[in-house]
VOPAGU-2260 file (C-alpha; in pm, 1 decimal, decimal comma):
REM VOPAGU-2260
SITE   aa  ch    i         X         Y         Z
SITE  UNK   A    0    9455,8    -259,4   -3169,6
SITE  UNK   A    1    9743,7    -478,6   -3071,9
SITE  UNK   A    2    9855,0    -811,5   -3310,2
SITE  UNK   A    3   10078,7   -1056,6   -3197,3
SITE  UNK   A    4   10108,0   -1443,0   -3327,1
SITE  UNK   A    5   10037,4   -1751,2   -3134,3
SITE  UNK   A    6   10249,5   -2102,3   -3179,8
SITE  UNK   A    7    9997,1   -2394,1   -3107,5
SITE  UNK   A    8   10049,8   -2757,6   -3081,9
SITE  UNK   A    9    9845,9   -2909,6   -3366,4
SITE  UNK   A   10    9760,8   -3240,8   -3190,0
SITE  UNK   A   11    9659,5   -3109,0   -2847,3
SITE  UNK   A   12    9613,4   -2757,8   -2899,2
SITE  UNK   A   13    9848,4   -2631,2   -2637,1
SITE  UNK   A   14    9987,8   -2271,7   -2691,8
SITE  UNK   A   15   10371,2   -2329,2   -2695,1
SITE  UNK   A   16   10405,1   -1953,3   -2734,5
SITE  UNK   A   17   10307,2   -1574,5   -2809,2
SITE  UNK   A   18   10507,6   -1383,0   -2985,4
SITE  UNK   A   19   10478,1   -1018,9   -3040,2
SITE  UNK   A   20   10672,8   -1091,8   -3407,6
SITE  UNK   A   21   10624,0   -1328,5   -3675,2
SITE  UNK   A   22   10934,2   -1439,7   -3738,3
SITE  UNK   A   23   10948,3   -1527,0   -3405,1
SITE  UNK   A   24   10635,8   -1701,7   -3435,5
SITE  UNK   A   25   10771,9   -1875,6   -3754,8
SITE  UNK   A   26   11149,0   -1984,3   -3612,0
SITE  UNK   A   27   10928,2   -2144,8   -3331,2
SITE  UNK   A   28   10672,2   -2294,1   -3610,5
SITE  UNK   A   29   10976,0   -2446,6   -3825,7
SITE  UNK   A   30   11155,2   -2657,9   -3549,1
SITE  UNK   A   31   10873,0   -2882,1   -3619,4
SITE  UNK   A   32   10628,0   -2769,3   -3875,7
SITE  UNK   A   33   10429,4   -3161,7   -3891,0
SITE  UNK   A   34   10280,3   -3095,0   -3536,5
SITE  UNK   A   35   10252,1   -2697,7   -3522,7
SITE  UNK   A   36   10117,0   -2410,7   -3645,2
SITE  UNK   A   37   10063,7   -2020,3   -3582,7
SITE  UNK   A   38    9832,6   -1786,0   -3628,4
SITE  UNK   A   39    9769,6   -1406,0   -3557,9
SITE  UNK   A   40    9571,9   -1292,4   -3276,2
SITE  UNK   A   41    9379,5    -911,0   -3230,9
SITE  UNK   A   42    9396,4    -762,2   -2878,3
SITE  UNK   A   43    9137,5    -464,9   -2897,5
SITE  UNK   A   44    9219,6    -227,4   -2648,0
SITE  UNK   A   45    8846,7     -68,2   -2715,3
SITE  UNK   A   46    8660,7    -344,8   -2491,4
SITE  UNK   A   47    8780,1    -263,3   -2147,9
SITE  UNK   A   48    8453,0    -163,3   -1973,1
SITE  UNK   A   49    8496,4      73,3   -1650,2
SITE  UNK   A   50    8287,3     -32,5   -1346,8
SITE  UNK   A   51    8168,9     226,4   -1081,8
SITE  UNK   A   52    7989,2     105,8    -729,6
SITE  UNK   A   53    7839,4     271,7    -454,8
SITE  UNK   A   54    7751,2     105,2    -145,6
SITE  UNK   A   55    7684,7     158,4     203,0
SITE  UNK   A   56    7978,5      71,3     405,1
SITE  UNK   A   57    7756,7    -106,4     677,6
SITE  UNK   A   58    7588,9    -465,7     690,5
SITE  UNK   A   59    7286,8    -484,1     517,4
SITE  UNK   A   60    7138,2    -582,6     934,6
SITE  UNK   A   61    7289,2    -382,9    1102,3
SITE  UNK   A   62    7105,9     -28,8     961,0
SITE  UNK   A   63    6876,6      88,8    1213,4
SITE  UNK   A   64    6995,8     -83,1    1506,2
SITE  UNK   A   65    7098,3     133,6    1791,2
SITE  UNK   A   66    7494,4     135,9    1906,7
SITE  UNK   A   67    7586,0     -95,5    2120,6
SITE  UNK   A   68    7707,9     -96,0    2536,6
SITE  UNK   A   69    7963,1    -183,8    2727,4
SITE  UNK   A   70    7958,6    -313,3    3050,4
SITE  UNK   A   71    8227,4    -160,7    3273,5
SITE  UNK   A   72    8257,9    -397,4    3569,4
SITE  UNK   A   73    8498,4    -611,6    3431,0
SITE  UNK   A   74    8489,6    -808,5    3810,1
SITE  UNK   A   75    8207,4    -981,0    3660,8
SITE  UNK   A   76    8371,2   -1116,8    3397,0
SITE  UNK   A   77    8693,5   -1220,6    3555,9
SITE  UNK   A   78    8456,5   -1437,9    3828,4
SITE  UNK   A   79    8327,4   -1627,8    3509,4
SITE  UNK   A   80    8625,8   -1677,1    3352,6
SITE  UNK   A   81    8819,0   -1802,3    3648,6
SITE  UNK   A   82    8816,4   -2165,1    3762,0
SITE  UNK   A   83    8757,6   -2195,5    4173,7
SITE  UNK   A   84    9042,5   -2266,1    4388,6
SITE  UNK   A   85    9153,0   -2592,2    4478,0
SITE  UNK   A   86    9050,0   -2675,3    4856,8
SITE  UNK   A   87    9190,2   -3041,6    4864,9
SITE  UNK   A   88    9565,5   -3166,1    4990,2
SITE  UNK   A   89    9833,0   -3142,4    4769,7
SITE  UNK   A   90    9915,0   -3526,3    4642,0
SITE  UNK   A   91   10315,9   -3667,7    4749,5
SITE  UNK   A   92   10440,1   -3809,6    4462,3
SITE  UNK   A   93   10771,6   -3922,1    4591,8
């Protein structure tokens, strides 16, 4: 179990600071002791909770499906891609 002290601004209740010693907490507290105050705070170490998962490392759709194929002739392909050549007469812009 870890203490340290916590400086808070009375009006708001903004945490100014946390200090691991009280008379740190209470040099901070007296520079102006109308608007602040501080007050010890328990870290228990005890509560950290260890998580262990399993999982599949594929897609919940995709178990069962067969593997996919390729299709080699990339000439195909190219011919869709490709935009036809121009047949018309070049325009003179001078």
């Amino acid at each position: 179990m870890y203490d340290y002290w916590v400086v808070i601004e009375k009006r708001t209740g903004r945490v100014i600071a946390q200090c691991g010693q009280e008379e740190d907490a209470i040099m901070l507290f007296g520079f102006d002791p109308d608007k602040r105050s501080y007050h010890k705070q328990k870290f228990i170490m005890d509560q950290v909770i260890t998580v262990t998962s399993t999982t599949d490392k594929q897609l919940s759709g995709q178990q069962g499906l067969p593997a996919a194929k390729e299709k080699l002739p990339h000439i195909e392909l190219q011919q869709q891609v490709w935009l036809p050549a121009n047949q018309q007469i070049p325009v003179n812009t001078k």
